[in-house]
N, C-alpha and C positions, 0 to 999 in steps of 0.2 A: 504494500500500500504506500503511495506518495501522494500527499496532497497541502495545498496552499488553502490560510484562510483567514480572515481579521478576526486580530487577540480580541476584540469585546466580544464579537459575534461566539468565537469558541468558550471565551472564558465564562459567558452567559449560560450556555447551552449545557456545558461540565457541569457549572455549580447548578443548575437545576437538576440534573438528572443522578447527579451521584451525594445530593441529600441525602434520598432514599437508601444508600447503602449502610448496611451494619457497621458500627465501630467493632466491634469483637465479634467473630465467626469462627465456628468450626470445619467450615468448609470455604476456604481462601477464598474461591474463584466467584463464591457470592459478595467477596470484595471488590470486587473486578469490574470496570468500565465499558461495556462494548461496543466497537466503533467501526461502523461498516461502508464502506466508503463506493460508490456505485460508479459505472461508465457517464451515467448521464449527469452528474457534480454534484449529488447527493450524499450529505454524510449524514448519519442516522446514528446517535447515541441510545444507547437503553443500559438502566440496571432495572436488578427483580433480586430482590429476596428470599422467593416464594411467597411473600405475601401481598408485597407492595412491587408495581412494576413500575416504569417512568423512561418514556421516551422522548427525544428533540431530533428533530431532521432541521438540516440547516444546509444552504447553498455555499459551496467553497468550489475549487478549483483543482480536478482529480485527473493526477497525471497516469497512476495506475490504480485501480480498483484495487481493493480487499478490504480482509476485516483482522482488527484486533480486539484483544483483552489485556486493557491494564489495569493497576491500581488504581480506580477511581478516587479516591477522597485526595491521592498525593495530587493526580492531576489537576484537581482544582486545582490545587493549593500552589501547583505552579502557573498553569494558565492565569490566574487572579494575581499573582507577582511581575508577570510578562511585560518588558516595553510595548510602547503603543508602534508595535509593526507587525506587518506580514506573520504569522506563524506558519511556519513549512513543517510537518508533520509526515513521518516515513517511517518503515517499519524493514529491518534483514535478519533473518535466523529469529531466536528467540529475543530479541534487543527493540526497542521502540524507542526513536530518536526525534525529538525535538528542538528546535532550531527559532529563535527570535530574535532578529537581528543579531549582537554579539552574546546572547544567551543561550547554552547549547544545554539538553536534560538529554541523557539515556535511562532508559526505565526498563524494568523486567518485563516479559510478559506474562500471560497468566493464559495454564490452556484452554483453549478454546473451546474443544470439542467435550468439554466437561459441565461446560454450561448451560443451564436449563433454557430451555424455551422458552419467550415469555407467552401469557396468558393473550389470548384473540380479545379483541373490545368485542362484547356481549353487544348485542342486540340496540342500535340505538331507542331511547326513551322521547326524548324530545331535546328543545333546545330553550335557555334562558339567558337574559341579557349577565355577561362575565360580571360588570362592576356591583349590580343589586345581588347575584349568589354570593357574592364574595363578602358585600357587606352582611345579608341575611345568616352564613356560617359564620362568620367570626362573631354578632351578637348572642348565637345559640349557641355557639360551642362554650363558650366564658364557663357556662353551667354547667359544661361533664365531669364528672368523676376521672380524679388521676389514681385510683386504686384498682391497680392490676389484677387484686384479687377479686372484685366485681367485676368483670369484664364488660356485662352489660349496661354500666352505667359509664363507662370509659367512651362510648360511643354518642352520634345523633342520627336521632330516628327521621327518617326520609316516611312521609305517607303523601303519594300522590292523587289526585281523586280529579281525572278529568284533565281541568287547565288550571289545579290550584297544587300547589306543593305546600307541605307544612312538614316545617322541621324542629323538633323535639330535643332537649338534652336537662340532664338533671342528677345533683349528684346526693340528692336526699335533703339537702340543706336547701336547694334554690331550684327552679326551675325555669327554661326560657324556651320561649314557642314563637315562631315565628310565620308567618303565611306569604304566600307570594305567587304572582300569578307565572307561567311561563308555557308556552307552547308545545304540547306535546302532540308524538307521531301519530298518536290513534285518542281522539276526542274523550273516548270512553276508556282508557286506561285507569287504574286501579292498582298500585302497588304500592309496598312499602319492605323498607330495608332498615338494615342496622350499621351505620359504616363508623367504625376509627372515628372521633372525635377530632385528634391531632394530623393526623394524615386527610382529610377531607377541610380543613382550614387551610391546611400547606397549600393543598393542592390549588383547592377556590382560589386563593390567595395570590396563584403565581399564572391563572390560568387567562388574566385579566387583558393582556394586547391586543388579544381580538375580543370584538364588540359582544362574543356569543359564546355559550360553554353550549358543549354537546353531552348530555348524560344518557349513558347506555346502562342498561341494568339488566343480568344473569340469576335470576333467584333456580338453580335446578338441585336445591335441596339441602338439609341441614345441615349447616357448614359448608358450604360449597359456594353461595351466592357470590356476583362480583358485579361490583359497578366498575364502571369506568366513565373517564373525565375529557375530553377532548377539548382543545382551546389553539387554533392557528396552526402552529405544525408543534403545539405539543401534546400529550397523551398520558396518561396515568392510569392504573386499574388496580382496587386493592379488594380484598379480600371483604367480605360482612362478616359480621360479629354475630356470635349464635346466642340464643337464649330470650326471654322474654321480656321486652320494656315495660318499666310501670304503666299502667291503665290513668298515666297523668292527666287527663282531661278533670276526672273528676275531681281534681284538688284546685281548679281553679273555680273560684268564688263566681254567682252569679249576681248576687246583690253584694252592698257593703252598704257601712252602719256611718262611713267617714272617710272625706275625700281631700288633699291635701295638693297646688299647684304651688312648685317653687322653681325659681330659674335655676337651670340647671349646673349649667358653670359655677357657679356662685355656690350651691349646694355639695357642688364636687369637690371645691377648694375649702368649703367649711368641715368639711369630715377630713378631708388628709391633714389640717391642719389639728382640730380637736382631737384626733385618734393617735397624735406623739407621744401623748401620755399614756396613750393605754396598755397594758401589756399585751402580751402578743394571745392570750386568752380571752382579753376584756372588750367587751361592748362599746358601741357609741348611742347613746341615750337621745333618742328624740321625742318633744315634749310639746306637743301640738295645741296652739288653740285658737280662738279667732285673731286674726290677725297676723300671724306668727309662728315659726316656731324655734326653740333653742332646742342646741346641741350640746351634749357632756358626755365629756369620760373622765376615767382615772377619780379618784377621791379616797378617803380611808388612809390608808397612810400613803397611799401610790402619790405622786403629781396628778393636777387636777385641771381641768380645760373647759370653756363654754363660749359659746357664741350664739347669738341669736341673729335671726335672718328672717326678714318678710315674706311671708304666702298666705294664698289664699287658701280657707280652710271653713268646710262644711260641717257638723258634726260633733259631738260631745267631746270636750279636751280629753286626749287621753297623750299619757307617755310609752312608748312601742321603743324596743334595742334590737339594733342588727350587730352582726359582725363586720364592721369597716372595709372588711376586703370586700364579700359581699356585695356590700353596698356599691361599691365606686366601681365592679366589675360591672353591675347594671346601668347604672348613669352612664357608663362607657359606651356600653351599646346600645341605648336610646335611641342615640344621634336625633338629639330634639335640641330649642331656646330652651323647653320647659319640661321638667318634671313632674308627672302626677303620681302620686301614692294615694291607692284605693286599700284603706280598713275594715275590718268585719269587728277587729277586736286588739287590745296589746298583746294575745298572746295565742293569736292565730295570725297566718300568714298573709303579709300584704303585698300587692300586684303593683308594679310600678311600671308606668308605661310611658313615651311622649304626649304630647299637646294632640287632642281629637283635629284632625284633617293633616296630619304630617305625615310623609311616606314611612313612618316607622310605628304607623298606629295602629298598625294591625300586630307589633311586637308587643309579649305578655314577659314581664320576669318576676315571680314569686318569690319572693322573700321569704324564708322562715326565721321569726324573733327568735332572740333570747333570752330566755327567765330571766328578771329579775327576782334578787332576793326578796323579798319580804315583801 
């Protein structure tokens, strides 16, 4: 293989694709980079796991065709070092030679014929606009479970019904639901998946240059499912998560007892500011009533904080405590001016959403308080 081709174009296309590789393997060659380089000026990057694949085809300049296998993670880490020139990229014997202006890497390879096939993109599903998935998973995922030993709450639930997608995640403590319309291949479609939490944000996240993501989805049985991602000339497909997601519908309130609007910036800097004091167990106290409400933490022998800040507020004064990270993980994903917190009670879960008519108003995140003492 010999081929020419610009350091950003390559060094963009490496570090997407060899993310997904393992830091620690027992099988080397799942270390490995694959790079297949065609008659017609095609080079095509993929890693796979076996559970997560990720592919880049990219336009360069191919004096001879073929494919190799190298160490993916080093090659980023030199293509992201590279002058800004020409990369000349060749392969003789077992040896892969790299060439950047006066910067020359020779690299091992990795065998070839050892390496797994990657998995076919399943079936396309339909298509939605890149930048509203990308934003709609990254305010749902905030909520998943980072506890390996639940696996089923490590993910977010995809349920498609028609032309609406609605996405799920929750990690006992919070929950966040999001709806979003997007175009699918057959009107009366009907499915639902369980994907990776953190690999399904990457993915949304990176899949964003072109105007459109293409979601293909494989359900052919327990533990076998596979979506896949498609976006420009990139591609991703990872594995569903098995087992059963909470029945979450029904923990969201239909009425409340108390309704509270505060700007939201201004509310986000009042808790990072008031929760300095807190320990890393303790609460931030909010104490609602017309007109108003203040924030505290820390007191007793701890250091102690409070702020009060103007809102609009419907509803008998009551005082409600979240956990601070919580909290500022939901305000995060609003993406509103305004925050609404909707109460039933101080020691039942409250719903915080943006301002009624803003594209993020169809986003729910539940909050569950924390007791206070006495």
């Amino acid at each position: 293989m010999k081929i020419r081709v610009e350091r950003d174009t390559l060094a963009d296309a490496v570090a997407w694709a060899a993310r997904i590789l393992p830091q620690k393997t027992q099988l080397p060659v799942l270390a490995g980079l694959r790079l297949d380089a065609t008659s017609g000026g095609a080079l095509r990057l993929s890693g796979f796991d076996y559970e997560v694949s990720a592919e880049a085809e990219l336009d360069v300049t191919v004096a001879e065709a073929g494919a190799v296998l190298v160490p993916g993670r080093l090659l980023a880490d030199i293509t992201r070092s590279l002058p800004d020139q020409p990369v000349d990229l060749s392969t003789e014997g077992t040896r892969a030679q790299l060439v950047c202006g006066t910067a020359r890497f020779t690299l091992p390879t990795l065998p070839l014929d050892e390496y797994p096939s990657l998995p076919s993109m399943p079936e396309v599903a339909g298509t939605i606009g890149s930048d509203a998935f990308a934003a709609a998973v990254g305010s749902v995922a905030v909520a998943a479970g980072r506890d390996d030993t639940l696996p089923v709450l490590t993910g977010v639930r995809v349920e498609i019904v028609g032309e609406e997608v609605t996405l799920a995640a929750t990690d006992r403590y919070r929950l966040a639901v999001r709806t979003l319309r997007w175009k699918p291949s057959d009107p009366s479609l009907e499915a639902t998946a369980l994907i990776p939490a953190r690999t399904l944000a990457e993915a949304a996240k990176s899949l964003t240059s072109g105007a459109e993501v293409t979601l293909a989805l494989a359900a052919t049985g327990a533990g076998e499912g596979l979506l896949g991602l498609a976006g420009g000339t990139r591609r991703t497909t990872t594995r569903l998560l098995d087992g059963e997601f909470p029945k979450y519908r029904s923990l969201l309130p239909d009425t409340f007892n108390a309704t509270a609007g505060i700007e939201a910036a201004a509310l986000t800097d009042a808790v990072r500011r008031v929760s300095l004091v807190a320990s890393r167990t303790s609460p931030v106290r909010l104490s609602f009533s017309e007109g108003g409400v203040v924030l505290e933490a820390g007191g007793l022998d701890e250091a102690e904080a409070a702020e009060a800040l103007p809102a609009s507020f419907e509803g008998d004064p009551l005082t409600i405590a979240f956990n601070p990270t919580y909290l500022l993980d939901g305000l995060g994903a609003i993406d509103s001016d305004e925050a609404r917190l909707s109460f039933t009670g101080p020691t039942k879960p409250a719903v915080l959403t943006g301002k009624a008519g803003d594209e993020t108003g169809d986003y729910r995140y539940l909050l569950m308080p924390v007791r206070l003492s006495g």
